[in-house]
N, CA and C atoms as an extended XYZ file, in Angstrom:
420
Properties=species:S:1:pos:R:3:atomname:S:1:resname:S:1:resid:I:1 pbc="F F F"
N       212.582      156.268       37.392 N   UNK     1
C       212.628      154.845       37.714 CA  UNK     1
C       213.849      154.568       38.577 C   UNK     1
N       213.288      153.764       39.502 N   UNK     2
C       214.804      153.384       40.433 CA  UNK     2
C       215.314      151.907       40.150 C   UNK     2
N       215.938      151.398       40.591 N   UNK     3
C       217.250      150.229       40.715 CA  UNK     3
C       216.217      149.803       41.618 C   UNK     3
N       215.727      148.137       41.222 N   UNK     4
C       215.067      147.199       42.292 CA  UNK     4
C       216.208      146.722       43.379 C   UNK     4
N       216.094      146.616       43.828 N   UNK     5
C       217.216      146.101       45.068 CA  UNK     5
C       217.948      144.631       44.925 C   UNK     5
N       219.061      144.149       44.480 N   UNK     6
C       219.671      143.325       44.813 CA  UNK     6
C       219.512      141.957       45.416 C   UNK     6
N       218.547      141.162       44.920 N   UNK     7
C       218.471      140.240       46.023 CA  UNK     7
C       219.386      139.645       46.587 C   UNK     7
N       218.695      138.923       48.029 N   UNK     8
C       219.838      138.575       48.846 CA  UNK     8
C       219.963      136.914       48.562 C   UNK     8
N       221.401      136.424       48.704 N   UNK     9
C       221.367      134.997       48.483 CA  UNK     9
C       220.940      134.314       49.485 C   UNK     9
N       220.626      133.330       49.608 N   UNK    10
C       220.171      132.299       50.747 CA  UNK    10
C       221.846      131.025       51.625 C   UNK    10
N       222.944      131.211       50.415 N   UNK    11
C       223.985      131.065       50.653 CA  UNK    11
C       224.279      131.374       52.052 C   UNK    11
N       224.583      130.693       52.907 N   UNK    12
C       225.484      131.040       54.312 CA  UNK    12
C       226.472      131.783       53.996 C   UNK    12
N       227.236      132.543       54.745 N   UNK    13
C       228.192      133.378       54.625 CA  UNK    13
C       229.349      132.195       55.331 C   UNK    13
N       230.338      132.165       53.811 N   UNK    14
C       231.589      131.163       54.240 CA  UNK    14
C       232.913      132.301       55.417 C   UNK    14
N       232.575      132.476       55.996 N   UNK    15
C       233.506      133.087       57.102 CA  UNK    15
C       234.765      132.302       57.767 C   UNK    15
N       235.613      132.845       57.142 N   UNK    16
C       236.771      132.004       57.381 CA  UNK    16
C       237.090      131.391       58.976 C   UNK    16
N       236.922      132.194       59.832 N   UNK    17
C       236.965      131.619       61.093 CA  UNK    17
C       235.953      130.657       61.110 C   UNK    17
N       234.420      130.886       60.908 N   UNK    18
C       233.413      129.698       61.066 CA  UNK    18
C       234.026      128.450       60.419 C   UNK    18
N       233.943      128.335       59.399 N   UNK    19
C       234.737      126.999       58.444 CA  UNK    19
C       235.886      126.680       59.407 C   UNK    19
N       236.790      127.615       59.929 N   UNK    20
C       238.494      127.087       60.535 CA  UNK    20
C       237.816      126.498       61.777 C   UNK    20
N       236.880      126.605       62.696 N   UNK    21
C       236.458      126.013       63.347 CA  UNK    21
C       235.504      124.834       63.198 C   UNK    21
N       234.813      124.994       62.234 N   UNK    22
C       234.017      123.797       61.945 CA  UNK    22
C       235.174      122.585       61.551 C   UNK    22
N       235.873      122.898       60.966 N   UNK    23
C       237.224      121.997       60.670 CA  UNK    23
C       237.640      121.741       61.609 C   UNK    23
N       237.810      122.390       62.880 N   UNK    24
C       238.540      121.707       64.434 CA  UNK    24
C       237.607      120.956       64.577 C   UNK    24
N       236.216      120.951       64.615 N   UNK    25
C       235.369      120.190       65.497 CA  UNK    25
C       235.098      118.906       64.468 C   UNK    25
N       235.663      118.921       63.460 N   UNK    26
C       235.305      117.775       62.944 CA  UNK    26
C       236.444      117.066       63.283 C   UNK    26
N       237.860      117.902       62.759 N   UNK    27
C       238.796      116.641       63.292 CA  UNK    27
C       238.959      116.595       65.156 C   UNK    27
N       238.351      116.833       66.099 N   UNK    28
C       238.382      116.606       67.456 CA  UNK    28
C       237.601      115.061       67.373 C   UNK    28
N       236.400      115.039       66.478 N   UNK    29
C       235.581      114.119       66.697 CA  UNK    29
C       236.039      113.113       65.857 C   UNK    29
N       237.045      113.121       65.074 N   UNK    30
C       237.842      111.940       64.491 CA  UNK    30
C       238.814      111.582       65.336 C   UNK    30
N       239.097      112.438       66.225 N   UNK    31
C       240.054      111.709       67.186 CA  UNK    31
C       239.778      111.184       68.165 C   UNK    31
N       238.735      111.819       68.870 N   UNK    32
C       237.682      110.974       69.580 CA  UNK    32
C       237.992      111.893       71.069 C   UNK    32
N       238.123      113.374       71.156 N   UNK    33
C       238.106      114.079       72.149 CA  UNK    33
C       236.569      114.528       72.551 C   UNK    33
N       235.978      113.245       73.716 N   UNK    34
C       234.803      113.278       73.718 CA  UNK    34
C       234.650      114.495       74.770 C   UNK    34
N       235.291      114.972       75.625 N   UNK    35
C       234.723      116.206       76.249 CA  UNK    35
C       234.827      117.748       75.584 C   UNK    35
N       235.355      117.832       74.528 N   UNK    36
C       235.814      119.031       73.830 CA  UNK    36
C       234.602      118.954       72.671 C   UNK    36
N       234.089      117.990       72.064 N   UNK    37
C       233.638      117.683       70.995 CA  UNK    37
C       232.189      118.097       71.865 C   UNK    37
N       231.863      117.734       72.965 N   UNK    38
C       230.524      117.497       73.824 CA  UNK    38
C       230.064      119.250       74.309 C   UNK    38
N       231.595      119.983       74.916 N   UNK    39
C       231.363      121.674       75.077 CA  UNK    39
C       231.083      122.242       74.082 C   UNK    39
N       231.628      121.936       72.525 N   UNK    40
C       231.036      122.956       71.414 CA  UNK    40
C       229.744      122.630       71.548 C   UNK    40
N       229.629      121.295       71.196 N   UNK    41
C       227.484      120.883       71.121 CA  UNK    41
C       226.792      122.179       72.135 C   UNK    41
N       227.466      121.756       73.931 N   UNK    42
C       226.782      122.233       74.577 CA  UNK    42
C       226.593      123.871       74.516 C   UNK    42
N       227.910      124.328       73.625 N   UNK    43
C       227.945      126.012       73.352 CA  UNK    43
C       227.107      126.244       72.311 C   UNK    43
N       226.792      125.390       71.392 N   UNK    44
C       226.041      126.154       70.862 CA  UNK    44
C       226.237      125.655       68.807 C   UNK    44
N       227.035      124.648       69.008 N   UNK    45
C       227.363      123.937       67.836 CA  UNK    45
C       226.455      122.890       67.295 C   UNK    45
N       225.854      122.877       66.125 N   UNK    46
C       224.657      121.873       65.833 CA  UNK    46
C       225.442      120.855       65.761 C   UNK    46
N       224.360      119.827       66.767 N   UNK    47
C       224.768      118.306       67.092 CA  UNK    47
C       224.927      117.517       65.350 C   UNK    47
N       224.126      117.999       64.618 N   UNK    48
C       224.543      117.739       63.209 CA  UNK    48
C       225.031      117.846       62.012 C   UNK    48
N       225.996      118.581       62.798 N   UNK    49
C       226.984      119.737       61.937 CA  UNK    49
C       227.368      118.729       60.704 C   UNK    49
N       228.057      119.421       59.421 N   UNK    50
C       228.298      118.018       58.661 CA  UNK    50
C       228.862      119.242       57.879 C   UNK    50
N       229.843      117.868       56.741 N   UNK    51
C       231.431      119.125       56.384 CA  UNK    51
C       230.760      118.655       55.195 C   UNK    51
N       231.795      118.849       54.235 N   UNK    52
C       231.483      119.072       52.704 CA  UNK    52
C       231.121      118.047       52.038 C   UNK    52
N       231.156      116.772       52.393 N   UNK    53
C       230.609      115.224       51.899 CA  UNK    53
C       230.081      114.809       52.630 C   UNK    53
N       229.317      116.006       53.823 N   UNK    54
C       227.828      115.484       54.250 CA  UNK    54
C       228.251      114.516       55.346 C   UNK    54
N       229.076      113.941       56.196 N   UNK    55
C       229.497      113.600       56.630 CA  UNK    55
C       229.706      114.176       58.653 C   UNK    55
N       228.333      113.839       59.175 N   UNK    56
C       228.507      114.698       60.558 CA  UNK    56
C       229.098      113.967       61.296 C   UNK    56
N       229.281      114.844       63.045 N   UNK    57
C       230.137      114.550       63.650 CA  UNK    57
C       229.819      112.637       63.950 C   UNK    57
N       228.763      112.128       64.030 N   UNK    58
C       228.310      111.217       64.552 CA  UNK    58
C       228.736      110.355       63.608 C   UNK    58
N       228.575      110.438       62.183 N   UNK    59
C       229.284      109.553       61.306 CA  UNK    59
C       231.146      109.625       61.482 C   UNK    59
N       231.738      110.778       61.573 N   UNK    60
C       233.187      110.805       61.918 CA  UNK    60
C       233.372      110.227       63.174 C   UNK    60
N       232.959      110.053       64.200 N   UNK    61
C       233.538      109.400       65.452 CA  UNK    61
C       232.931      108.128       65.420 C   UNK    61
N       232.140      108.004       64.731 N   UNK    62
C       231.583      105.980       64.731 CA  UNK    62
C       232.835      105.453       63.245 C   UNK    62
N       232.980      105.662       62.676 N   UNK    63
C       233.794      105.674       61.746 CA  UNK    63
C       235.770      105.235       61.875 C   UNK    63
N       235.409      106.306       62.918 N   UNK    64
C       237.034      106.653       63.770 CA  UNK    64
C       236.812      105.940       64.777 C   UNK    64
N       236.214      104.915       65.509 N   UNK    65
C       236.102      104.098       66.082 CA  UNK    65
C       235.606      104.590       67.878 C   UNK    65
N       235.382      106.058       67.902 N   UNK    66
C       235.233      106.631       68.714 CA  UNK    66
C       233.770      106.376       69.562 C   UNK    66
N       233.655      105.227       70.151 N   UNK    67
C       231.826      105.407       71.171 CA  UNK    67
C       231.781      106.336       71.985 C   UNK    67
N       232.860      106.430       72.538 N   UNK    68
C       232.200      107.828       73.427 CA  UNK    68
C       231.912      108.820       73.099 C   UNK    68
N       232.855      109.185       72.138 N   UNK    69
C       232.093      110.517       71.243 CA  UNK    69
C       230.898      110.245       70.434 C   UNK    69
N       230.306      108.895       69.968 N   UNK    70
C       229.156      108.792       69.486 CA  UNK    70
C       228.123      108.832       71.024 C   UNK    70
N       228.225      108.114       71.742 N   UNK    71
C       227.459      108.436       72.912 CA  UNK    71
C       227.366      109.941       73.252 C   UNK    71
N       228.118      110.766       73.144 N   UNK    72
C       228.042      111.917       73.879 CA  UNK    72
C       227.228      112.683       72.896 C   UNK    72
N       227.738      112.582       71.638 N   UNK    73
C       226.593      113.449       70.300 CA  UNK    73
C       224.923      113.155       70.537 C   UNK    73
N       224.875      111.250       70.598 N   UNK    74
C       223.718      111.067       70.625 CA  UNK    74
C       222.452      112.015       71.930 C   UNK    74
N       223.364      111.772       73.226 N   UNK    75
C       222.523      111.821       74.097 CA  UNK    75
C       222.532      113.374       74.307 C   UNK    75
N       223.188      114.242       73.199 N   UNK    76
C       222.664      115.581       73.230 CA  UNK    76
C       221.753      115.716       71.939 C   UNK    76
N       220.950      114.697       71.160 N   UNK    77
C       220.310      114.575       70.008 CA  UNK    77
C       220.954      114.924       68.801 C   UNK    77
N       221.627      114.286       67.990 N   UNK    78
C       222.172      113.780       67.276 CA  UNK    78
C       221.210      112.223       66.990 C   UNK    78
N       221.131      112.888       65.462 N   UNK    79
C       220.749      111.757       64.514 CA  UNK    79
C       221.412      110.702       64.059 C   UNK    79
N       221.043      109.170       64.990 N   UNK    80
C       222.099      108.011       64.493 CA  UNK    80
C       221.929      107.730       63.107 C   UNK    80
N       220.674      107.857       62.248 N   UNK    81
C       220.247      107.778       60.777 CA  UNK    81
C       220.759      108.797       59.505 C   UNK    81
N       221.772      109.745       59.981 N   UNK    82
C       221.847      110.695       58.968 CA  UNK    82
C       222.850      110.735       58.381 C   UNK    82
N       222.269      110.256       57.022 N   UNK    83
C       223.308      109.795       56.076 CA  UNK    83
C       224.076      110.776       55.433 C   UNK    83
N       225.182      110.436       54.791 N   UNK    84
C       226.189      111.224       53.841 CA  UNK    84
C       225.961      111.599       52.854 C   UNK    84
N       226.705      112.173       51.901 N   UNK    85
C       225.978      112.749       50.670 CA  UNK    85
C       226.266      111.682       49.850 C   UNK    85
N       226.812      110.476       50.257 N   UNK    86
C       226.711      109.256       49.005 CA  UNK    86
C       225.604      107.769       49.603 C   UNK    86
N       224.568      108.412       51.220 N   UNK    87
C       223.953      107.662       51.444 CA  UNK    87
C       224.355      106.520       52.315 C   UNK    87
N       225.603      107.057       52.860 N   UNK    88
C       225.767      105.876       53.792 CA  UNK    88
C       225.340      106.447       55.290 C   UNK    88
N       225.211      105.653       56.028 N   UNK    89
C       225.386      105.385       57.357 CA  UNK    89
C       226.218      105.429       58.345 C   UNK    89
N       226.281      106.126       59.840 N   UNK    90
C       227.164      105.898       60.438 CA  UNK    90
C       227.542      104.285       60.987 C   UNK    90
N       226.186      103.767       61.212 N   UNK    91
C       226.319      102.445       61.670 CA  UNK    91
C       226.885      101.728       60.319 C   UNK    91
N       227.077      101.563       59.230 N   UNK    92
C       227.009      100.883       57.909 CA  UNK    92
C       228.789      101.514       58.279 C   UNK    92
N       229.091      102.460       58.895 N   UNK    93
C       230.519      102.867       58.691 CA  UNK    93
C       231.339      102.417       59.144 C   UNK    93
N       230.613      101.412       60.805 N   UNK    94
C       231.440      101.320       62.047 CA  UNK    94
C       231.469       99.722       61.870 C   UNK    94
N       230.411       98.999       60.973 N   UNK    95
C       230.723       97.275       60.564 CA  UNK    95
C       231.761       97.770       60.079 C   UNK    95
N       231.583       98.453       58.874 N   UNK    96
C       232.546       98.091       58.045 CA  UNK    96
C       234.138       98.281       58.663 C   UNK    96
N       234.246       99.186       59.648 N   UNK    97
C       235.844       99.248       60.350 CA  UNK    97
C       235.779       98.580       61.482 C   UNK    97
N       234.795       97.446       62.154 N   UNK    98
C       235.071       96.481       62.764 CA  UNK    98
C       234.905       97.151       64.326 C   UNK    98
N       234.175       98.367       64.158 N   UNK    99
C       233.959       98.934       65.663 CA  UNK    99
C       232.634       98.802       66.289 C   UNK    99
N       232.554       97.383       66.599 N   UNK   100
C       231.370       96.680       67.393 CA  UNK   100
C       231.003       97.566       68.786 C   UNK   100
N       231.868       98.194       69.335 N   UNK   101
C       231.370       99.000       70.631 CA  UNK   101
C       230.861      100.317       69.987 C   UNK   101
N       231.008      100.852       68.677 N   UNK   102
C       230.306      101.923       68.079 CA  UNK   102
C       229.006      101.342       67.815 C   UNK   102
N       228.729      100.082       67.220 N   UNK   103
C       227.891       99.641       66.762 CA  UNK   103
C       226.737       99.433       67.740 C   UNK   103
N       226.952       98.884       68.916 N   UNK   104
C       225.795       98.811       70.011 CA  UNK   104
C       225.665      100.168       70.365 C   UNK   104
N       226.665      101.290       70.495 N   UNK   105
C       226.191      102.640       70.885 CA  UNK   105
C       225.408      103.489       70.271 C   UNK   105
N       225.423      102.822       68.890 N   UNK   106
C       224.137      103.268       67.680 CA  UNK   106
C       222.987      102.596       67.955 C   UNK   106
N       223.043      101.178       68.030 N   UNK   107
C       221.612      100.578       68.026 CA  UNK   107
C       221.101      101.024       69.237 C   UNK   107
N       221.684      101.361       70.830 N   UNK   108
C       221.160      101.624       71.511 CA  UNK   108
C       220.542      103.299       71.268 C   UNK   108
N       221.701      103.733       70.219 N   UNK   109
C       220.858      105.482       70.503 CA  UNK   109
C       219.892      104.826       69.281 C   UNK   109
N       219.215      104.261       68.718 N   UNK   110
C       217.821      104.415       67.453 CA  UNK   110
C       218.594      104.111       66.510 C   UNK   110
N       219.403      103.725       66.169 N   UNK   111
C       220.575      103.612       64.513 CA  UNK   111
C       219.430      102.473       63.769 C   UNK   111
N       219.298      102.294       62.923 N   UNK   112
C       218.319      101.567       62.029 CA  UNK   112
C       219.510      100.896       61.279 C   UNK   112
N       219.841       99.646       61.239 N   UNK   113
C       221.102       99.151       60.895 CA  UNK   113
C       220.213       98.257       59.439 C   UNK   113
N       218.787       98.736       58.580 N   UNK   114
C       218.719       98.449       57.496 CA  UNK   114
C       218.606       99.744       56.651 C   UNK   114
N       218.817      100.741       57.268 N   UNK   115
C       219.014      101.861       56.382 CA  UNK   115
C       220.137      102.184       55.666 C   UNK   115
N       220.254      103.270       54.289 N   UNK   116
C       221.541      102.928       54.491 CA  UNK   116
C       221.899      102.341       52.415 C   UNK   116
N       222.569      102.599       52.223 N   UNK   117
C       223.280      101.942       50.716 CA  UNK   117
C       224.853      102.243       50.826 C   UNK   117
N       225.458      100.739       51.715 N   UNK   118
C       224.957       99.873       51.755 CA  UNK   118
C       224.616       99.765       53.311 C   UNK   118
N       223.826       99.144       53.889 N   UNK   119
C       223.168       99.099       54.625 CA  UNK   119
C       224.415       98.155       55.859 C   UNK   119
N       224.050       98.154       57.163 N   UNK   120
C       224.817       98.011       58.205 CA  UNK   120
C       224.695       96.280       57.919 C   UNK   120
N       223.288       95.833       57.404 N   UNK   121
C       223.155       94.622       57.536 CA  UNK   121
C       223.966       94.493       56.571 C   UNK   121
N       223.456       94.663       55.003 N   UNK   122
C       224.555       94.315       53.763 CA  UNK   122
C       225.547       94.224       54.462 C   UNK   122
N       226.771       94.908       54.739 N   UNK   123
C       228.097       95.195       55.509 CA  UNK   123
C       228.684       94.128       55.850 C   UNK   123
N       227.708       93.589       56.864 N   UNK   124
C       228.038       92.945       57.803 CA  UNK   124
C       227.518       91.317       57.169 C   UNK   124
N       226.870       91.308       56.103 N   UNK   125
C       226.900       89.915       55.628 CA  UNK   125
C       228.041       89.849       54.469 C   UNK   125
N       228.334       91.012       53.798 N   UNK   126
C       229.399       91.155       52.677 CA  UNK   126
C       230.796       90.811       53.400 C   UNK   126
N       230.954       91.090       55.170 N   UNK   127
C       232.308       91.245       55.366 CA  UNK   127
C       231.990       89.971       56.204 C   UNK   127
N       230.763       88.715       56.436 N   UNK   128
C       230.760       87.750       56.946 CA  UNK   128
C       231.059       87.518       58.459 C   UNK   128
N       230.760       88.864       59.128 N   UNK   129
C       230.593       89.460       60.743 CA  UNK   129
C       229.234       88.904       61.184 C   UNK   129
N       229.014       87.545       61.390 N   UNK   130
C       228.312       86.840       62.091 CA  UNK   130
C       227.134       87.228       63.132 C   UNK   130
N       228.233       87.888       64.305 N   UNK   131
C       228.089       88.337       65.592 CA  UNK   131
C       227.359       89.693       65.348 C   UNK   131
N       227.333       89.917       64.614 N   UNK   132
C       226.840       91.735       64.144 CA  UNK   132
C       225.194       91.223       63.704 C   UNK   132
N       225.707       90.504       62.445 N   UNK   133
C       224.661       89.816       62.139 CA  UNK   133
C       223.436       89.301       62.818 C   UNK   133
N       224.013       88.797       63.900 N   UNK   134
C       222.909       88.495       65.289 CA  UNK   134
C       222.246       89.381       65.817 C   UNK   134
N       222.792       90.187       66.314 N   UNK   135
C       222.889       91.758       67.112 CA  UNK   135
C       221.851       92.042       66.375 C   UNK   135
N       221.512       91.701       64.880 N   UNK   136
C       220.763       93.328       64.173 CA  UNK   136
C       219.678       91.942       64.096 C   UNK   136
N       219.347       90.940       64.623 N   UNK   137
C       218.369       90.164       64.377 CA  UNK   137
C       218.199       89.116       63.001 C   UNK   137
N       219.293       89.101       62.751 N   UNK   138
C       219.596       89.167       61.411 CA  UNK   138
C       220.057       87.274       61.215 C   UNK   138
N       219.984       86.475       60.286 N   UNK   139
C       220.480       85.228       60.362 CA  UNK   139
C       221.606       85.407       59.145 C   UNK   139
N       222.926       84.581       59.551 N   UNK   140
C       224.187       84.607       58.473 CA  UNK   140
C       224.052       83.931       57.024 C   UNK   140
C-alpha cells in the first residue's frame, strides 16, 4: 500500500514580495498617484485587487478623495459596486468624506448610489448633503 498524495490547498501562496507590493499599490492609490497606480493595472495588476478588509483600489482612492485615480481604475474596468467585507461602498465612502468630485466620477463610471449598508443615499440624507441628494435623484 502506498501514501495517497497530499492534497494541494487552494490557499494563494502569501509571498512576501507579492503582499510587499500589493501594500505599495494600495497605499499609491490612497495617495492618489494616478499614473503609477494606472501602470501596475496596465502591467498586469487586477483592477480589483483588494487588501485584507476587502477594501479595493477603487474604494481606497474614492475614500482618499482621489477622482483621478478613481477615473483611471474605472476606465480600465474596475467595479464602482464592489463592496468591502463590512458591505460598504466606494460611493457610500466618498459622501461620507465630502468628496463630491469622487462622487460624480462613480455615478458616471455605473456606481449604484442605493447599494450599499449604508447606502450613498442613506449617507447623504444622515449627513443632510442636499446637493448629493439631488444628484442621486433623490428628494431631502
Amino acid at each position: 500500500m502506498t501514501d495517497a498524495p497530499t492534497p494541494q490547498s487552494n490557499e494563494p501562496a502569501h509571498d512576501p514580495e507579492v503582499l510587499e507590493l500589493a501594500q505599495k499599490i494600495f497605499e499609491l492609490a490612497r495617495n492618489g498617484d494616478t499614473d503609477t497606480v494606472a501602470a501596475y493595472v496596465d502591467a498586469g495588476v487586477p483592477v480589483n485587487l483588494t487588501n485584507d478588509k476587502g477594501d479595493s483600489l477603487v474604494m481606497l482612492a474614492a475614500y482618499h478623495g482621489h477622482a483621478a485615480v478613481v477615473r483611471a481604475l474605472l476606465d480600465r474596468g474596475a467595479d464602482p459596486d464592489k463592496p468591502n467585507d463590512k458591505g460598504q461602498m466606494p460611493i457610500a465612502g466618498a459622501v461620507f468624506k465630502g468628496e463630491d468630485e469622487v462622487v460624480r466620477v462613480l455615478l458616471e463610471g455605473g456606481a449604484d448610489p442605493r447599494a450599499g449598508e449604508p447606502s450613498a443615499v442613506e449617507t447623504a440624507r444622515m449627513f443632510e448633503k442636499t446637493k448629493l441628494l439631488e444628484l442621486f435623484g433623490e428628494t431631502a
